[in-house]
C-alpha atoms as one frame of an Amber mdcrd trajectory, in Angstrom:
protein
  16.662   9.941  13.070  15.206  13.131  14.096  10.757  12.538  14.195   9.046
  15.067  11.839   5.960  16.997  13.569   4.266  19.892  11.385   1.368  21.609
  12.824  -1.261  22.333  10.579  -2.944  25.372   8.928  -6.114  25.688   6.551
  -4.240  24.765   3.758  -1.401  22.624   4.942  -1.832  19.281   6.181  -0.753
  18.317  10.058   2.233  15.838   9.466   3.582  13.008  11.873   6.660  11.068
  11.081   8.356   8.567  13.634   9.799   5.482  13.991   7.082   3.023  13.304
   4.078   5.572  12.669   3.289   8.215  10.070   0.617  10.494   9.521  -1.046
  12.952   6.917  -4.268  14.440   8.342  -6.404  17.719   7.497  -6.227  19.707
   4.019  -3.910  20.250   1.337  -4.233  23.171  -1.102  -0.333  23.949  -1.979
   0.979  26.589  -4.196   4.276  24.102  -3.953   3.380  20.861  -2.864   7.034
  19.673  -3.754   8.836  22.014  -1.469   6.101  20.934   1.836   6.757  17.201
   1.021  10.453  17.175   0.386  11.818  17.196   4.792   8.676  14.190   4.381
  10.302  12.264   1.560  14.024  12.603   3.206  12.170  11.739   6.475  10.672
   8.426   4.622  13.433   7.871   2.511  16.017   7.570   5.841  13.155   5.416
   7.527  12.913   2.737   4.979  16.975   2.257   5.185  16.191   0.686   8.762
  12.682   0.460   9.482  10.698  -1.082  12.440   8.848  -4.436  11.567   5.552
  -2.696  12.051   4.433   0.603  10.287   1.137   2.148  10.701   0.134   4.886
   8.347  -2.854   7.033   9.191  -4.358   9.082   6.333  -6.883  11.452   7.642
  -8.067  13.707   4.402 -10.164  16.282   4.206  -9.452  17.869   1.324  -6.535
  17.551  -1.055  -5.874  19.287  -4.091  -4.193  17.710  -7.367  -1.012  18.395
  -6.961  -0.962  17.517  -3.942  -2.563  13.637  -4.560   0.149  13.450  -6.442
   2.679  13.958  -3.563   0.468  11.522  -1.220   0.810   8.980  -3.959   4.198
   9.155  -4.113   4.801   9.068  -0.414   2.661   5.702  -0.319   4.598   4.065
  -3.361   7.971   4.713  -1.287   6.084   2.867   1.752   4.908  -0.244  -0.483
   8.751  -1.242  -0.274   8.009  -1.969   3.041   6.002  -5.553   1.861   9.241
  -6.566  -0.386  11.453  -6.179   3.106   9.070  -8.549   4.714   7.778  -5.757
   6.997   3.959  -5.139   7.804   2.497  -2.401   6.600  -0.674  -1.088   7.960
  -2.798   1.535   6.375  -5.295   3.363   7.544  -7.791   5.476   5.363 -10.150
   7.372   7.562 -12.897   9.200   5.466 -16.202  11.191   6.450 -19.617   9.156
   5.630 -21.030  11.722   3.501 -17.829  12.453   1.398 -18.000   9.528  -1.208
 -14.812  11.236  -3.306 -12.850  11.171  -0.716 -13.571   7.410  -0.439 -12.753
   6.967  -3.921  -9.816   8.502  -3.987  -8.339   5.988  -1.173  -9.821   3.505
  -3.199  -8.247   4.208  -6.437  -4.555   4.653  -4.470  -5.405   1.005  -2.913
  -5.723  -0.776  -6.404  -2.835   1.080  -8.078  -0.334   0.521  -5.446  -1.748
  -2.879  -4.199  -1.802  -1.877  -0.905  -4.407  -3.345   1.541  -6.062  -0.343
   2.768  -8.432  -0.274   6.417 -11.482   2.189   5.678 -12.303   3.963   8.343
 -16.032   5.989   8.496 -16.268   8.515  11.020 -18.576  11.481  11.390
C-alpha cells in the first residue's frame, strides 16, 4: 500500500495517509471536493481491509467549506469501522482558541459519528 502525501495550497488541504496515521490539515475551499478526496477514500478504503491496531487521525482545520465537511465526514464515518474491528481509534481535533465554529464543527462530527474526539487548543 503505496502512503498518500499531498502538499498543500490556499485552498487545498495538506493530506497524510500511512499505515497507522492520517492527516487533514490547512483549508478547504473546492470547486470539486469529490474528485480531491477520491485517491483519499481508495487510500482509506484499502487501509481498513488490513489495518494496524492503532490509528491516529489528526484533523488540523482552518477553514473548510460545505462541500467539503461533507467529504471530511465521510472520510471519518469510513474510520468509525475501525471500533467494530476491535482496533483503537484515536482522534485528534486541533482548533485555534479564538475560532469557536471551528470547535463546533468537531463537536457536532463527534456526537453524530460517536467518535471520542481529543480537542486540541493551540494559538
Amino acid at each position: 500500500m503505496e502512503n498518500i502525501t499531498i502538499e498543500p495550497t490556499k485552498k487545498s488541504l495538506e493530506v497524510e495517509c500511512s499505515p497507522g496515521y492520517f492527516k487533514l490539515s490547512g483549508n478547504s475551499i473546492l470547486s470539486d471536493p469529490r474528485k480531491f478526496f477520491k485517491p483519499i477514500v481508495e487510500w482509506v478504503e484499502s487501509y481498513l481491509k488490513d489495518p494496524e491496531k492503532l490509528t491516529t487521525v489528526d484533523l488540523k482545520l482552518e477553514y473548510v467549506d460545505t462541500a467539503s465537511v461533507q467529504s471530511v465526514f465521510d472520510l471519518m464515518r469510513m474510520f468509525k469501522a475501525l471500533q467494530e474491528k476491535d482496533k483503537e481509534l484515536v482522534v485528534n481535533f486541533y482548533f485555534e482558541f479564538d475560532d469557536p465554529e471551528l470547535l463546533e464543527l468537531g463537536e457536532i462530527m463527534e456526537g453524530r459519528l460517536g467518535i471520542k474526539f481529543n480537542f486540541i487548543e493551540y494559538q
